[in-house]
N, CA and C atoms as a LAMMPS dump frame, in Angstrom:
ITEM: TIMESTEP
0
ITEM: NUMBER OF ATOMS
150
ITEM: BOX BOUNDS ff ff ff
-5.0000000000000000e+02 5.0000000000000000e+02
-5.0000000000000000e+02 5.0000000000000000e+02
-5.0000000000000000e+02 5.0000000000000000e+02
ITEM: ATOMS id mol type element x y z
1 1 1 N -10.239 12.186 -7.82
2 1 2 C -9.354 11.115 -7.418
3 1 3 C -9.731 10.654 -6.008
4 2 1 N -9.868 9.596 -5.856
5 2 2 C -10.097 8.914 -4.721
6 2 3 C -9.046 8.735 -4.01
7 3 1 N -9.169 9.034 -2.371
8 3 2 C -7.987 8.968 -1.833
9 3 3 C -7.74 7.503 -1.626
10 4 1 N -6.518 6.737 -1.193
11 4 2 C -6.159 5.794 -0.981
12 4 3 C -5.844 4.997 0.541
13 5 1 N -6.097 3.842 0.544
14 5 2 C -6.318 3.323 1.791
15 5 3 C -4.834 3.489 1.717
16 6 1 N -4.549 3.922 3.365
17 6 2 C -2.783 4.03 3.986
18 6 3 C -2.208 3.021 4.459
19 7 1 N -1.027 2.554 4.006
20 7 2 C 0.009 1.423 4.372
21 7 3 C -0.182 1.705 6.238
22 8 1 N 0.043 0.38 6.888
23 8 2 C -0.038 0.731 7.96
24 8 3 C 1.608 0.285 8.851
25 9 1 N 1.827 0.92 9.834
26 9 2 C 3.308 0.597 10.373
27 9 3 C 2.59 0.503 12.16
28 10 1 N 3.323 -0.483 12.64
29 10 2 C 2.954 -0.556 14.05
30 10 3 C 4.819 -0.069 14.622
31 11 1 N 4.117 0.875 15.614
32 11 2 C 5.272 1.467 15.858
33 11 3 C 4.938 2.047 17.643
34 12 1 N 5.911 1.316 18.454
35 12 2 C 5.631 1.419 19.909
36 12 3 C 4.456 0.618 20.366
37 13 1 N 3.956 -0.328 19.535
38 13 2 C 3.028 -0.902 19.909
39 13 3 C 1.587 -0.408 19.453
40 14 1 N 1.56 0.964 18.598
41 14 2 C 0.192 1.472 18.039
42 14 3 C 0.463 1.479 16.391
43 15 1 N -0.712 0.865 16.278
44 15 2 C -1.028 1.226 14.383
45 15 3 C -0.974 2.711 14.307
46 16 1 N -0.18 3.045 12.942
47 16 2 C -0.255 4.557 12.523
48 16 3 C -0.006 4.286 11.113
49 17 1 N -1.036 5.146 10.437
50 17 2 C -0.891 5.459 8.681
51 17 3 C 0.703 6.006 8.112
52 18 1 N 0.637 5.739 7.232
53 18 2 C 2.205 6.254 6.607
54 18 3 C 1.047 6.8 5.206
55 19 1 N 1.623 8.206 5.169
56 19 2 C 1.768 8.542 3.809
57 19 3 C 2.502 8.481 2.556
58 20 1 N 2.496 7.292 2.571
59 20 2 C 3.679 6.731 1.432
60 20 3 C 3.305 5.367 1.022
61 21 1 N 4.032 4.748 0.012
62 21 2 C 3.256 3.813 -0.55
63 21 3 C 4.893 2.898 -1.209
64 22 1 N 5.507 2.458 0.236
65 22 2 C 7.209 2.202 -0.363
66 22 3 C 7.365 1.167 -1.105
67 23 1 N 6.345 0.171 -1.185
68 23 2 C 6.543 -0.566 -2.236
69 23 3 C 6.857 -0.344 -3.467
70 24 1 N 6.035 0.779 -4.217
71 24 2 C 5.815 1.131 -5.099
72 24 3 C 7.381 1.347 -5.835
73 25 1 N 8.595 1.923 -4.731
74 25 2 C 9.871 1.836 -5.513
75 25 3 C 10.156 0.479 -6.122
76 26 1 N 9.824 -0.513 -5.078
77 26 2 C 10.702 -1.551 -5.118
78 26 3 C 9.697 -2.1 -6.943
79 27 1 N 8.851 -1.868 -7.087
80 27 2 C 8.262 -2.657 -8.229
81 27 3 C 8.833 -1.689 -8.963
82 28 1 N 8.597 -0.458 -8.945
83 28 2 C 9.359 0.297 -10.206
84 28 3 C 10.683 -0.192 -10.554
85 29 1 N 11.45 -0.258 -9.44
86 29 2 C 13.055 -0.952 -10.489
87 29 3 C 13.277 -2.699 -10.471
88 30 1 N 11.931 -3.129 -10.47
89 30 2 C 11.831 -4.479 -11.509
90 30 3 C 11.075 -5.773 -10.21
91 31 1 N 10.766 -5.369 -8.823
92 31 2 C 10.801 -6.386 -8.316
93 31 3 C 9.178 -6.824 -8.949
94 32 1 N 8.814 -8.17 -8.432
95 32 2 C 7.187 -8.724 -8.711
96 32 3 C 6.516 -8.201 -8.092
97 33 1 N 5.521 -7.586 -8.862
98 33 2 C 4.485 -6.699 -8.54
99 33 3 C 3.229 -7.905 -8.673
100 34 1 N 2.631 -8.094 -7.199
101 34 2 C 1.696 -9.253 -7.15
102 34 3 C 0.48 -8.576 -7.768
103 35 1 N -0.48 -9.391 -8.591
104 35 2 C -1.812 -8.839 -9.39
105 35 3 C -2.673 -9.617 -8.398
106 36 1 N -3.087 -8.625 -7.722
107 36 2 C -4.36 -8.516 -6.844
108 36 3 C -5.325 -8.372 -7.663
109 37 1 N -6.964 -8.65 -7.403
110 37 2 C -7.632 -7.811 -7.605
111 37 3 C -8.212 -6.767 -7.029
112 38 1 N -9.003 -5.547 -7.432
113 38 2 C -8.931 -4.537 -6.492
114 38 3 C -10.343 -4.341 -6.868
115 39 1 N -11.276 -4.455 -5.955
116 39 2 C -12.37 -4.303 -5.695
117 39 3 C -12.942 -3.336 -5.003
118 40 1 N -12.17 -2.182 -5.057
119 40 2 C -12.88 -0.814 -4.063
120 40 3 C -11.786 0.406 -5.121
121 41 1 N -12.425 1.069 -4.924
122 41 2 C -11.53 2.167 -5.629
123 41 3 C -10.768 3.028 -4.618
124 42 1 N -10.855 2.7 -3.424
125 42 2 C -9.649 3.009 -2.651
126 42 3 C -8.42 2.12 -2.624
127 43 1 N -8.355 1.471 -3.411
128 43 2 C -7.664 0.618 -3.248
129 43 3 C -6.78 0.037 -4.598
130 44 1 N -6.484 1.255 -5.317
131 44 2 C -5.855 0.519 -6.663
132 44 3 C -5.124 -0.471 -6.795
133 45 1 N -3.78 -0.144 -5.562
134 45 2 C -2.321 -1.015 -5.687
135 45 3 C -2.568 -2.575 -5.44
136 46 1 N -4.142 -2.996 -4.73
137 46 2 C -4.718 -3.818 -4.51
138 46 3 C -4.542 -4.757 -3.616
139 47 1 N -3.837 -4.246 -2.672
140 47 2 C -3.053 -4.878 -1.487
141 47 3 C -3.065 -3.226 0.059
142 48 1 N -2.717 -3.81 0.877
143 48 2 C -2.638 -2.989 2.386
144 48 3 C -1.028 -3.551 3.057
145 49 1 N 0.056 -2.771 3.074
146 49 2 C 1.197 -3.401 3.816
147 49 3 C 0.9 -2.846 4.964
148 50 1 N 1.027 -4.08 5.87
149 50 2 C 1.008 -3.97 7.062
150 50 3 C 2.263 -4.138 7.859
């Protein structure tokens, strides 16, 4: 399994990775899940929240 590129959060003024992927609730209980394409295999969900 390929690891996955990390959501990023700016916090105090510095980029830092989050190990989490919080979108992922919001599409599970029904919101639009945008169809990217995903062209790297780090990258399934096919998007980066910044």
């Amino acid at each position: 399994m390929t690891a996955q590129i990390a959501e990023k959060l700016r916090y105090q003024g510095e980029d830092v990775a989050m190990c989490t992927n919080p979108l992922s609730d919001y599409f599970a209980m029904g919101g639009t899940n945008p169809r990217f394409e995903s062209n790297c295999t780090a990258l399934w969900r096919g998007y980066v929240g910044s």
